[in-house]
C-alpha positions as CSV (number, residue, x, y, z in Angstrom):
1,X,30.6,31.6,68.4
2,X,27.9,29.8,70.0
3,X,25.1,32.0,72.1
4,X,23.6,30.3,74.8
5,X,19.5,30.4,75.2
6,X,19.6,32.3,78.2
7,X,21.9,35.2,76.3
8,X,19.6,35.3,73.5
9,X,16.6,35.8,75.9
10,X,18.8,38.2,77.4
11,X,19.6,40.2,74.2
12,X,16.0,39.8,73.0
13,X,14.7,41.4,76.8
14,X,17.7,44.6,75.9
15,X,16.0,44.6,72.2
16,X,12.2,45.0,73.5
17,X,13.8,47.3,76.6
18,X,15.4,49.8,73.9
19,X,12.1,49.8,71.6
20,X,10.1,51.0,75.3
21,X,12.4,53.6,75.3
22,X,12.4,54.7,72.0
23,X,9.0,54.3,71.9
24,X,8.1,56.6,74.9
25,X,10.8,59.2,73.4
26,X,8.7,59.3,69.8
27,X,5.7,59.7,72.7
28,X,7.4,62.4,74.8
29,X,7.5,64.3,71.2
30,X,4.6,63.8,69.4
31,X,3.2,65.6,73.0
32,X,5.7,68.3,72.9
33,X,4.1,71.1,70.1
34,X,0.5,70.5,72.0
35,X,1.9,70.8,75.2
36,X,3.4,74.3,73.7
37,X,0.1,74.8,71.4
38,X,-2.2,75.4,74.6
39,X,0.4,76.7,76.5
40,X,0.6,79.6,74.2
41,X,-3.4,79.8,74.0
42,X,-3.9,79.5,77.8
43,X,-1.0,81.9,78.3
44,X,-3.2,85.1,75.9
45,X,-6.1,84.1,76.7
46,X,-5.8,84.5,80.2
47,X,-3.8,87.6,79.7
48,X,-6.2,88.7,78.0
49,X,-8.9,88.2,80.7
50,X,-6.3,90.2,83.1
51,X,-5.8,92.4,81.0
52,X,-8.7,93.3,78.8
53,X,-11.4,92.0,80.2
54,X,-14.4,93.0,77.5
55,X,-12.3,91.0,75.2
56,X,-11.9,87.7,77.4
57,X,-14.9,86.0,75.3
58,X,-12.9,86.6,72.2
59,X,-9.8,85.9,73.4
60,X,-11.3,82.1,74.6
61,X,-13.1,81.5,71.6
62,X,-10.7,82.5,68.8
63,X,-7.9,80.4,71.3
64,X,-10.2,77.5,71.7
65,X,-11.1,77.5,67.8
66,X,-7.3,78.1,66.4
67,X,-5.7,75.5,69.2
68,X,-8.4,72.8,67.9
69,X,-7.3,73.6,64.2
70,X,-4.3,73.5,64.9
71,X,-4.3,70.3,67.3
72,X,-6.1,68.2,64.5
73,X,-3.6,69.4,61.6
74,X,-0.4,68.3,64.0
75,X,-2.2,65.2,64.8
76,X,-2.8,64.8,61.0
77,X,1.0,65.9,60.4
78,X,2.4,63.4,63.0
79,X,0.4,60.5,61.5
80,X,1.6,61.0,58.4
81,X,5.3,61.4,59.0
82,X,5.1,58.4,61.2
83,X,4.7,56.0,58.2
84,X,2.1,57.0,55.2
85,X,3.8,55.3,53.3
86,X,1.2,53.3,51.3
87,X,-2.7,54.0,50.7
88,X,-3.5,52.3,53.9
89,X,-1.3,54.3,56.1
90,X,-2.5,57.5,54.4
91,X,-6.3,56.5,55.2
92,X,-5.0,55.8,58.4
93,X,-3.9,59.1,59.1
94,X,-6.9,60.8,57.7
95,X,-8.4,58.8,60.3
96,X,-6.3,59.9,62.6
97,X,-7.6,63.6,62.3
98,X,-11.2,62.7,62.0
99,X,-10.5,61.1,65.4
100,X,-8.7,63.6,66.9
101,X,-12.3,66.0,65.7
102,X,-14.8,63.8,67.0
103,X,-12.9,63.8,70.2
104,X,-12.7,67.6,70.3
105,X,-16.7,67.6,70.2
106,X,-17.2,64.9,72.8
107,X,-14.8,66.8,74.7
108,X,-16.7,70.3,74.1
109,X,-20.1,68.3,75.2
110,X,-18.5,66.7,78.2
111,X,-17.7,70.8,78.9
112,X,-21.6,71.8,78.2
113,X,-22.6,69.0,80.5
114,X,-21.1,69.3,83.7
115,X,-21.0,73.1,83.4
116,X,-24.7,72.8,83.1
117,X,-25.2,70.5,86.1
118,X,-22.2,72.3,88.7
119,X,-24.1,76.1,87.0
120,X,-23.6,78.6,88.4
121,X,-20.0,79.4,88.4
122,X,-18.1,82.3,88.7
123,X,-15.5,83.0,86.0
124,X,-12.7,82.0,88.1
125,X,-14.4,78.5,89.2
126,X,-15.4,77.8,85.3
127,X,-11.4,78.9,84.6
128,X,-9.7,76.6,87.5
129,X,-12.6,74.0,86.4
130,X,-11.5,73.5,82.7
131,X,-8.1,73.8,83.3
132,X,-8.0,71.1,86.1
133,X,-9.6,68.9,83.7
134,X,-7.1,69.5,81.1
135,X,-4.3,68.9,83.7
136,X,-5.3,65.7,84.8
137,X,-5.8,64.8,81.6
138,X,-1.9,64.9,80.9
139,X,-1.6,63.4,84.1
140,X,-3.7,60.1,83.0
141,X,-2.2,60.3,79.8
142,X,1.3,60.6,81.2
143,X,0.8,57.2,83.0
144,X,0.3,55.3,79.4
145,X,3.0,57.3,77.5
146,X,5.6,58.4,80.1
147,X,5.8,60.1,83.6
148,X,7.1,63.2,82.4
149,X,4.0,64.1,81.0
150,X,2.1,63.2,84.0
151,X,4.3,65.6,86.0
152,X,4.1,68.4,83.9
153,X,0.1,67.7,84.4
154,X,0.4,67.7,88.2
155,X,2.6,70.7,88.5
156,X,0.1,72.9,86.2
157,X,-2.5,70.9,88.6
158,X,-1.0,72.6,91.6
159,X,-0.5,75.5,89.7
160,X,-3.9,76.4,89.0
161,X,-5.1,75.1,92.8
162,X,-2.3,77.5,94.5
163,X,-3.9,80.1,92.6
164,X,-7.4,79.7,93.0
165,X,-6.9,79.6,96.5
166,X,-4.1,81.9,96.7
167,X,-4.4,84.6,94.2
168,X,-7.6,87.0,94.6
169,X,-6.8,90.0,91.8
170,X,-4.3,88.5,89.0
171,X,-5.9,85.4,89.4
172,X,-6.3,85.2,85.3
173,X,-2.5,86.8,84.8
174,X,-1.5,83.9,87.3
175,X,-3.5,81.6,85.3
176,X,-1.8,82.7,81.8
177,X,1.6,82.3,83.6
178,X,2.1,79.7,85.7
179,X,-1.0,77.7,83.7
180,X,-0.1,77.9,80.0
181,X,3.7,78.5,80.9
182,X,4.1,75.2,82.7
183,X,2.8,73.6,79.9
184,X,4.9,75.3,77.0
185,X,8.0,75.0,79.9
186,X,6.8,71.1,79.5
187,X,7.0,71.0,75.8
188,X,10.2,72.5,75.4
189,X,11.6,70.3,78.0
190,X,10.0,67.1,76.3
191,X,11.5,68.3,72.7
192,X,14.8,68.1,74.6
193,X,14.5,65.1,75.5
């Protein structure tokens, strides 16, 4: 059987086709657990605020500190099981977490920047701040790895604008709801996938 050069190009274009799409699959869940991760710390955290008030601080911080730990240990995780499978690899996905770290703190200092240039803000304008941020990161991030992600980012995007503008006394329950439960709904539906 002879295969003519235009069918091999053809089968070679279906080859590199299916590799996108497996390739954006592996994408859509190695984002999944974080997606949940934050979810679940926006979701208590702004509970919390609703809820308890005097222990919102505590609530953030011990949110903020065990969704970091946790984010670099499934980055650290996710590298591995993708292919440590010599010395290289393995210092690779040490890397991986280190990276994953470092970005956490130039993130955190991005956060003590422009909080201390836009200062003063209420708690609900330093809330809908951080979160839009985190939003439209999974919105710019969702252009590289796959729209799915990018809508997830724009629905908890309009999410957290309806209630800012919308929602004047369960503005943090709102928040813990719609926020962090569009983002775990997100996971789950990109594990499915």
């Amino acid at each position: 059987m002879q295969i003519s050069r235009d069918e091999a190009a053809q089968a070679l274009s279906d080859i590199n086709d299916a590799r996108s799409r497996v390739d954006k699959l592996h994408g859509y869940g190695d984002a999944a657990p974080f997606l949940i991760l934050w979810g679940m710390v926006w979701l208590v955290a702004n509970s919390t605020t609703q809820f308890a008030p005097a222990l919102a601080d505590m609530a953030w911080l011990v949110g903020i500190l065990t969704g970091t730990t946790l984010t670099i240990v499934l980055a650290s995780v996710q590298a591995k099981r993708r292919g440590a499978r010599d010395t290289n690899q393995a210092g690779q996905s040490a890397q991986v977490a280190m990276r994953m770290g470092v970005s956490q703190g130039v993130v955190l200092a991005f956060f003590v920047a422009m909080v201390s240039i836009v200062w003063p803000l209420d708690a609900r304008q330093f809330n809908a701040l951080i979160s839009l941020f985190w939003a439209c990161t999974y919105m710019g991030v969702g252009v590289w790895i796959g729209m799915r992600l990018f809508w997830i980012g724009a629905i908890t995007a309009l999410a957290i604008l309806f209630g800012f503008f919308n929602i004047e006394h369960y503005y943090s329950l709102w928040m813990g709801v719609a926020g962090g439960g569009s983002l775990i709904a997100g996971g789950l539906w990109l594990r499915r996938v």
